[in-house]
C-alpha positions as CSV (number, residue, x, y, z in Angstrom):
1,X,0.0,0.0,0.0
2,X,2.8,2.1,-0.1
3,X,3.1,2.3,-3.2
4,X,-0.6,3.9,-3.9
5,X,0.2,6.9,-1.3
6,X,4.0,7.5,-3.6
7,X,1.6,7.3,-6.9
8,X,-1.2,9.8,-5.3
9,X,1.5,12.1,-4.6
10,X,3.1,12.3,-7.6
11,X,0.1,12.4,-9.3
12,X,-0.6,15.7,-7.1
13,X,3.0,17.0,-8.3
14,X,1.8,16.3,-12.0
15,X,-1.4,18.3,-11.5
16,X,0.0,21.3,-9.7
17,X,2.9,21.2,-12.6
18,X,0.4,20.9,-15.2
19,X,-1.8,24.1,-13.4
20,X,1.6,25.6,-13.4
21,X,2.7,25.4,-17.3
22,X,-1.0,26.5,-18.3
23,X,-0.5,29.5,-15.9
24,X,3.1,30.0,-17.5
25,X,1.5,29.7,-21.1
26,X,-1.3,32.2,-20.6
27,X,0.9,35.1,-18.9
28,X,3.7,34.6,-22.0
29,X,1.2,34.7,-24.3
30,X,-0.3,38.5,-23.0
31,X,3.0,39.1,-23.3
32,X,4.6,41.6,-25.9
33,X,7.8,41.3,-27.7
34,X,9.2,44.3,-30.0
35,X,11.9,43.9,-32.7
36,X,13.2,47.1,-34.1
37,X,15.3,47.2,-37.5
38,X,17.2,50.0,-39.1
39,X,18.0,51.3,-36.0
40,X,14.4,51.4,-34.9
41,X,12.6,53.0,-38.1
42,X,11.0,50.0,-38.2
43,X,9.4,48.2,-35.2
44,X,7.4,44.8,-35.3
45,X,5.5,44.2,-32.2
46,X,4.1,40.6,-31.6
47,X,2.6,39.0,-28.5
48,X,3.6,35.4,-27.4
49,X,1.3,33.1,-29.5
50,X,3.6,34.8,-32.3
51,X,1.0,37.2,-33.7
52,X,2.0,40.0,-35.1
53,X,0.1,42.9,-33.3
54,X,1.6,45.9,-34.8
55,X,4.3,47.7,-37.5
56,X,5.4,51.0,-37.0
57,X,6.9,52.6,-39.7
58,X,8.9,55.9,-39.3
59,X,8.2,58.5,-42.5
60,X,11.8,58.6,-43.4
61,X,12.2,54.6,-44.3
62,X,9.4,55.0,-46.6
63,X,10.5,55.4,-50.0
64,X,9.1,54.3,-53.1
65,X,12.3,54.1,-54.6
66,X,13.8,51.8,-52.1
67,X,10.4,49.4,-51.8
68,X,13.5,46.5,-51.1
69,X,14.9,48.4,-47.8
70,X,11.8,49.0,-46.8
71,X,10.9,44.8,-46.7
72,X,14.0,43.7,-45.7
73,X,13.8,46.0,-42.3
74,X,10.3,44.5,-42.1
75,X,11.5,41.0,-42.5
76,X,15.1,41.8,-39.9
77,X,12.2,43.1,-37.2
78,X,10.1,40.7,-37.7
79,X,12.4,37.9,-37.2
80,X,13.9,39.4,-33.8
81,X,10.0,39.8,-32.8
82,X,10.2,36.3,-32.9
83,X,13.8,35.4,-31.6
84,X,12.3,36.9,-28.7
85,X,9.1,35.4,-28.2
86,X,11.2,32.1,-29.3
87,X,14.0,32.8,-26.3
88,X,11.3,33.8,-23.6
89,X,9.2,30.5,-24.5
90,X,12.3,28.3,-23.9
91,X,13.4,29.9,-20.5
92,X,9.7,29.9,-19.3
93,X,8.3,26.6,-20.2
94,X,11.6,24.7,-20.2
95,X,11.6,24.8,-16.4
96,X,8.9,22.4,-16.6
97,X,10.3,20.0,-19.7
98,X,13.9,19.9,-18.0
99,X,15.2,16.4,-19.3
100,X,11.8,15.2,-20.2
101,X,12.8,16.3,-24.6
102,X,9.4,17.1,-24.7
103,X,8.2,19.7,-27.5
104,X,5.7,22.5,-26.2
């Protein structure tokens, strides 16, 4: 019987952990996360279920000369949006898939 009162306990540990991770989900998804390119002419903001939110674009970077510098500041900002939103995933939830290799 001692067994069942170790396997009711860890089952407690698994639902607190799982209450935990869906709390930890929730608060990085209201998150925001800003990448700024061309030394911040262009910023990307996205929020942590990776949807882009907002694009601010200064005056000056619009040209319709230079249409290409104008999408590759939009694409650089919008891939260190993610970088972040990518980085802040991994150091929240991967305090609960420590040594597990699990995918979240």
């Amino acid at each position: 019987m001692r067994g069942m009162g170790n396997m009711q306990g860890m089952m407690k540990k698994m639902q607190k952990m799982q209450k935990e991770m869906v709390e930890a989900q929730e608060a990085l998804n209201a998150q925001t996360f800003e990448g700024a390119a061309g030394g911040g002419m262009v910023k990307v903001v996205m929020n942590g279920q990776r949807e882009m939110l907002e694009i601010n674009l200064d005056d000056s970077v619009v040209d319709p000369e230079d249409i290409e510098m104008l999408q590759d500041l939009i694409v650089i900002a919008t891939n260190e949006a993610l970088k972040k939103v990518e980085e802040t995933t991994n150091a929240t939830m991967g305090k609960f898939t420590q040594g597990m290799n699990l995918p979240f």
